[in-house]
C-alpha positions in Angstrom: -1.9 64.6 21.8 -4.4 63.8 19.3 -2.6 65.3 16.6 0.7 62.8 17.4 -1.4 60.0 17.2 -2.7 61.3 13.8 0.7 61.9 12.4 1.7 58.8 13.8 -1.1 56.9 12.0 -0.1 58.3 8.9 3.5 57.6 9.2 3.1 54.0 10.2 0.3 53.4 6.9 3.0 55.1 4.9 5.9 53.2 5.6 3.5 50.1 5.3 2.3 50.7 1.7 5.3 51.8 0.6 6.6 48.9 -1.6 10.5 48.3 -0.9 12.6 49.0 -4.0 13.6 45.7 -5.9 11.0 43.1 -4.1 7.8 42.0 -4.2 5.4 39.9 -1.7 4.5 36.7 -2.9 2.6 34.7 -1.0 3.9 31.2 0.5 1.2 28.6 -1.0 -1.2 27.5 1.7 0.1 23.8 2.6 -2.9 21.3 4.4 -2.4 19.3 7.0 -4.5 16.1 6.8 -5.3 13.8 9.9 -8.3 11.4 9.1 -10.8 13.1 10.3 -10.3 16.0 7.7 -9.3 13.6 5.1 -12.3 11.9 5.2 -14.6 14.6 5.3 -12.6 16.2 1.8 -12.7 12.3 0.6 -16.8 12.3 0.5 -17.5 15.4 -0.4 -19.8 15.6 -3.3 -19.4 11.6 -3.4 -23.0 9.6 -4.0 -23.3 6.6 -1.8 -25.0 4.5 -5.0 -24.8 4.7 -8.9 -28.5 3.7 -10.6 -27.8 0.1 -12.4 -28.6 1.8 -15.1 -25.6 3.9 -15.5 -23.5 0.9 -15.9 -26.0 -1.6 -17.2 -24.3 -1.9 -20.2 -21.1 -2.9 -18.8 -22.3 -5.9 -16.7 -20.1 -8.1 -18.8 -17.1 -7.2 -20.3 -17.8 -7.0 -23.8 -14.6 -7.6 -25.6 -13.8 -10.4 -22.8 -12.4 -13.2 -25.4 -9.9 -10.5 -27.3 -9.1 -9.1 -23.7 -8.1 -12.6 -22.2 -6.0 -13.4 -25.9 -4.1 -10.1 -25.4 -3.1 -11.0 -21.8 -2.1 -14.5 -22.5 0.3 -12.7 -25.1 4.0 -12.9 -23.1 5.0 -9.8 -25.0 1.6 -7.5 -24.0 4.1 -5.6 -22.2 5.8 -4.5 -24.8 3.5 -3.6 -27.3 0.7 -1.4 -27.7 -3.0 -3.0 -27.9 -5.8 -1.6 -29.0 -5.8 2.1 -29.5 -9.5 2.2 -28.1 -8.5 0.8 -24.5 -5.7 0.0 -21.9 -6.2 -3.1 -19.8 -4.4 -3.2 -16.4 -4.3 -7.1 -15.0 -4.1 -8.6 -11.3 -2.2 -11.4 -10.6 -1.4 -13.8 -7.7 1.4 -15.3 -8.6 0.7 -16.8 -12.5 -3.0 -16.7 -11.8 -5.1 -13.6 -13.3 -7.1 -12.6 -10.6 -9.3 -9.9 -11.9 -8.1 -6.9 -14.9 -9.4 -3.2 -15.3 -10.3 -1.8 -18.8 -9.8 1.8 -19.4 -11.4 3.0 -22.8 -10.1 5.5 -24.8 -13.3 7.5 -24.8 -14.2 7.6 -21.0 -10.4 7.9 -19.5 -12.0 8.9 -16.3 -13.2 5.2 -15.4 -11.9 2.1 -15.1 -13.9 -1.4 -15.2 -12.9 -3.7 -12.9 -13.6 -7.7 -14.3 -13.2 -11.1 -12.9 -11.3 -13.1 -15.2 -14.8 -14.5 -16.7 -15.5 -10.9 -18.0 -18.0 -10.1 -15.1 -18.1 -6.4 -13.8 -16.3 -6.4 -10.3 -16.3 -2.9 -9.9 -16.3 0.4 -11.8 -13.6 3.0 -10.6 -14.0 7.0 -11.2 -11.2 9.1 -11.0 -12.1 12.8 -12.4 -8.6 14.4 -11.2 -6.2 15.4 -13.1 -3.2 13.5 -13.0 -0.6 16.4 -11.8 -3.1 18.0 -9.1 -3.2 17.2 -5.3 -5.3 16.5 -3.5 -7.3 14.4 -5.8 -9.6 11.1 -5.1 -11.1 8.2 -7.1 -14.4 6.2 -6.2 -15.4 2.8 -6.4 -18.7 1.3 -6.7 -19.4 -2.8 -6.6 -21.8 -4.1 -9.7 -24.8 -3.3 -7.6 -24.0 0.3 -7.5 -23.2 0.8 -4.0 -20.0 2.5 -3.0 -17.2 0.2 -2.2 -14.2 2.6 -1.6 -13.1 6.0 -1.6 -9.2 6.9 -1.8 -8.1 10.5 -0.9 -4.5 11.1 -2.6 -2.3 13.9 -1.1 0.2 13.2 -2.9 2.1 10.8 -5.2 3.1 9.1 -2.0 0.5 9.9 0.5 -3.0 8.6 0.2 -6.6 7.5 2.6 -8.0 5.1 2.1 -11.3 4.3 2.9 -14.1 2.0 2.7 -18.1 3.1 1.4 -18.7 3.5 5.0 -16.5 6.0 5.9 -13.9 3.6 7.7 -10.8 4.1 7.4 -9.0 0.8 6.0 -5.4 2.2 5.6 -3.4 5.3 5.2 -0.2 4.9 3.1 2.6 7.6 3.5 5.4 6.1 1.1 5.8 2.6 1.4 4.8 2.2 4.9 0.9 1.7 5.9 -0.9 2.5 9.0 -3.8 1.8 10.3 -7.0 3.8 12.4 -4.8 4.5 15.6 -2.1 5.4 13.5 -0.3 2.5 13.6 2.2 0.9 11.2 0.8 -1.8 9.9 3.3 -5.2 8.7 2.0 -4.6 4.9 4.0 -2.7 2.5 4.0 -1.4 -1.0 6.7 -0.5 -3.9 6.0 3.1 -4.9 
């Protein structure tokens, strides 16, 4: 009896490292499910809850505020390229600016966030590159305190949150919902 179990045993480990002519295993690629909960905990990891003022102490005022505002009254800014040095992203409600983001050429992985007097809002990290999920981006307010965390999926699936942990919406396309899960009557154009 013992020696059928042995030959078994060998039988069964040779069929099972035996490679079958013409094919190889490839893995299937690991996809993550995300519910809050998880995506929150991924979202702050590694994330400090306050910057020292004087990282950004420098950057209190937007420093090339009068050039800025000139290129953004510019109808055609759309069109054309602006200073090789920096990209400026406005915010507008209806014809009024609201508030515009520099991003300088030389630190691509922040973006300021201004009033449209040139006072620092917010700074913005994003250290992800572009084409990789799951990525996030943090916000701190001018004090240095964190003011939001968003956890991307994918292109069209983000968390996000506030510096508290809270969840203030979770986007999946177009359509947002909210802590329970519920769709929410805001929307966005992807």
């Amino acid at each position: 009896m013992k020696n059928i179990k042995s030959i078994l045993l060998v039988m069964l480990m040779f069929f099972l490292l035996t490679p079958v002519e013409g094919k190889t295993f490839t893995p299937k690629p690991t996809i993550v499910k995300y519910n809050v909960t998880k995506a929150k905990t991924e979202a702050f990891k590694g994330v400090p809850r306050s910057l020292p003022l004087s990282y950004f102490k420098t950057d209190l005022h937007d420093n090339y505020h009068n050039s800025n505002m000139s290129y953004l009254k510019d109808a055609s800014y759309k069109t054309k390229s602006y200073e090789p040095t920096r990209d400026i992203i406005p915010s507008y409600m209806g014809e009024m600016l609201i508030s515009y983001g520099v991003r300088y050429e030389n630190k691509m992985n922040k973006v300021y966030h201004y009033n449209s007097s040139g006072k620092l809002l917010r700074i913005e990290f994003d250290n992800n590159n572009p084409q990789t999920y799951p990525k996030k981006t943090t916000t701190y307010n001018n004090q240095g305190k964190l003011h939001t965390v968003v956890f991307y999926i994918s292109p069209s699936e983000q968390y996000n949150f506030d510096g508290k942990g809270n969840l203030i919406v979770h986007w999946i396309g177009e359509k947002a919902y909210n802590k329970d899960g519920h769709l929410m009557k805001i929307r966005r154009s992807l």
